[in-house]
C-alpha positions as CSV (number, residue, x, y, z in Angstrom):
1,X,-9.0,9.1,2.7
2,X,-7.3,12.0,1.4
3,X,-3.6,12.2,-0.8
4,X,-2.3,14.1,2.3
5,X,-2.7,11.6,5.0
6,X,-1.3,9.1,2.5
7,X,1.8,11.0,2.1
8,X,1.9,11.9,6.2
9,X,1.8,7.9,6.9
10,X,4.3,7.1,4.2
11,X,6.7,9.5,5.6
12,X,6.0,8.3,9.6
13,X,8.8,6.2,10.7
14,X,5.9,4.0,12.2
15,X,5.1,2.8,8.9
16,X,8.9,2.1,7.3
17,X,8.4,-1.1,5.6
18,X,4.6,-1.4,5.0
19,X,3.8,-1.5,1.0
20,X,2.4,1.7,-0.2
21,X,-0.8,-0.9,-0.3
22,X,-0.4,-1.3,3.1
23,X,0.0,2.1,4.3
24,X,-3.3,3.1,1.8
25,X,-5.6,0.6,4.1
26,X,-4.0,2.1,7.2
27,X,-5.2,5.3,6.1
28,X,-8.6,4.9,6.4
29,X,-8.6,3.7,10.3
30,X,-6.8,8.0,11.2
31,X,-9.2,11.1,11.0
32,X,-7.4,14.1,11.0
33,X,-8.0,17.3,13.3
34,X,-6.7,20.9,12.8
35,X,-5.8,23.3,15.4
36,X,-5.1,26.8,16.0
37,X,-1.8,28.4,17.3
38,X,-0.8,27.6,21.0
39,X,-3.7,24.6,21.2
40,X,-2.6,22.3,23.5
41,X,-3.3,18.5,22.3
42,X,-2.0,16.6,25.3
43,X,-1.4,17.7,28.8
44,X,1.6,15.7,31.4
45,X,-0.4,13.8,33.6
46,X,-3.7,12.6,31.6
47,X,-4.5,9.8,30.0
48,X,-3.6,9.1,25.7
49,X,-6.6,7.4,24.4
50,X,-5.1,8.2,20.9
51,X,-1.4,7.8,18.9
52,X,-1.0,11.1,17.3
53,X,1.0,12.0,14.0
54,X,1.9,15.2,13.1
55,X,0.4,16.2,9.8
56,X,1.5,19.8,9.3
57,X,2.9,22.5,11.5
58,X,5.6,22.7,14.4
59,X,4.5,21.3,17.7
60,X,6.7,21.8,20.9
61,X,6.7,18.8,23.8
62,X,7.7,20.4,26.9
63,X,6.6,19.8,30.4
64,X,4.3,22.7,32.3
65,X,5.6,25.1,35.1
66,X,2.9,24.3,37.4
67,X,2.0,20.5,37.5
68,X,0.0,19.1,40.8
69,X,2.9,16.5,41.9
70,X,6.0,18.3,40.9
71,X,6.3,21.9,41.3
72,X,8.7,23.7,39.0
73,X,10.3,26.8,38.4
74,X,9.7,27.4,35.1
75,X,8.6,25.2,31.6
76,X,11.1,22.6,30.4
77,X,11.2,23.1,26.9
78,X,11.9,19.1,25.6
79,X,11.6,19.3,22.0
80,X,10.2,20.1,18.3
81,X,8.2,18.0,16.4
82,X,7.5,18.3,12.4
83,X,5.6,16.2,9.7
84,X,5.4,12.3,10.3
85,X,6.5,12.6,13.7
86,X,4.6,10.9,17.1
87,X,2.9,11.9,19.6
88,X,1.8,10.4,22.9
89,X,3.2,7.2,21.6
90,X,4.4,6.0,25.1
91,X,1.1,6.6,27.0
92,X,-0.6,4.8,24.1
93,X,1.8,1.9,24.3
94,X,1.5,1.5,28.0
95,X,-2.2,3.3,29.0
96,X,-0.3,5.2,31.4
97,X,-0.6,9.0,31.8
98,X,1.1,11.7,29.6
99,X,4.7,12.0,30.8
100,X,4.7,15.5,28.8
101,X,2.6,18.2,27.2
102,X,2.1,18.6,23.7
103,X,1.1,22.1,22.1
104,X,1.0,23.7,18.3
105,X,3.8,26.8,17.8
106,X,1.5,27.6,14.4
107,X,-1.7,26.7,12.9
108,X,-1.4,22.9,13.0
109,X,-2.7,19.5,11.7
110,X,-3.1,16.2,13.5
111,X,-4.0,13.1,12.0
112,X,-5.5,10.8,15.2
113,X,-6.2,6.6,15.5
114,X,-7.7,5.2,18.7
115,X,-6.8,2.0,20.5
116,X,-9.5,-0.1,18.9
117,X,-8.7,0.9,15.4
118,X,-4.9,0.6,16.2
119,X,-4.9,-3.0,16.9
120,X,-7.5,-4.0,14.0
121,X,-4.5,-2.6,12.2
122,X,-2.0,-5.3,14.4
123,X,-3.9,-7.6,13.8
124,X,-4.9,-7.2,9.9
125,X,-1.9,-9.1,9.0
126,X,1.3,-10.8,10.7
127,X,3.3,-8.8,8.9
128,X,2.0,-5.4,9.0
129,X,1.8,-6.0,13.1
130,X,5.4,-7.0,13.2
131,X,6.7,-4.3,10.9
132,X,4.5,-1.4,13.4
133,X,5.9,-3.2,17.0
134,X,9.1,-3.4,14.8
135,X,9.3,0.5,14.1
136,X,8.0,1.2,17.5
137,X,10.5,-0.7,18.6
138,X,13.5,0.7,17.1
139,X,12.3,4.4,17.7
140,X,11.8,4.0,21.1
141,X,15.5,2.7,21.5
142,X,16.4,5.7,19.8
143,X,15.5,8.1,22.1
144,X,16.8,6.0,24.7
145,X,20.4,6.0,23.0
146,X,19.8,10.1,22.9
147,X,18.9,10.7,26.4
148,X,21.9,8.5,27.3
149,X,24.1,10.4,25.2
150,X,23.0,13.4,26.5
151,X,23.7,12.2,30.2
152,X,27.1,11.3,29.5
153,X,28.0,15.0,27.8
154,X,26.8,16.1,31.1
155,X,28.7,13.7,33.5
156,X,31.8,15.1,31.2
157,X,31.0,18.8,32.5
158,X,30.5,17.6,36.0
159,X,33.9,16.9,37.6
């Protein structure tokens, strides 16, 4: 366990809530992997055996000009993502393939928890699950609320 991945989980909205305690014993269950500029960690399309939080960088989601079921003109560029932030959190939720692909703009740190180790965490303590499903939860919602903002500024420019 190292003071970095300590201060990565206490900044990951995930974790809003948990004691500094709690977030300590979560730290020991993520191993953190580095990777060089333009890596790609996750691909549209495969499966997310692992919830990934950003530890240091600037990673890009966007989805891939050539993908086997739908063809495209050129890469969708979806967003940026910074220190404390998820990744793959939907295909971990619901073991269903990558809805987008993840890659590293710089030199770039990951730390990584698998499914097993995930829901020992769940299911270390009532609280601690609720708190995580909680977080989850609410961020989920939040990009919901976004993308249905967004939709609405376009239905405004679309007489």
């Amino acid at each position: 366990m190292s003071k970095e991945n300590f201060a990565v989980l206490s900044v990951c909205p995930l974790f809003n809530g948990l004691s500094k305690k709690q977030i300590f014993y979560i730290t020991a269950f993520f191993k953190q992997a580095l990777f060089s500029k333009g890596a790609i960690v996750m691909q549209e399309g495969q499966k997310v055996d692992q919830l990934y939080i950003v530890s240091h960088g600037k990673w890009e989601v966007f989805l891939p000009k050539d993908n086997q079921d739908i063809p495209r003109e050129q890469e969708v560029r979806l967003g940026m993502l910074e220190c404390g932030a998820l990744i793959g959190e939907y295909s971990f939720i619901d073991e269903y393939f990558a809805s987008a692909s993840v890659r590293t703009l710089e030199k770039g740190g990951l730390l990584m928890i698998n499914r097993p180790d995930f829901e020992r965490i769940l299911e270390s303590s009532n609280q601690v699950g609720k708190i995580i499903y909680k977080n989850l939860l609410l961020g989920l919602i939040s990009r919901l609320r976004k993308q249905n903002e967004e939709k609405e500024l376009l239905n405004l420019f679309d007489f």
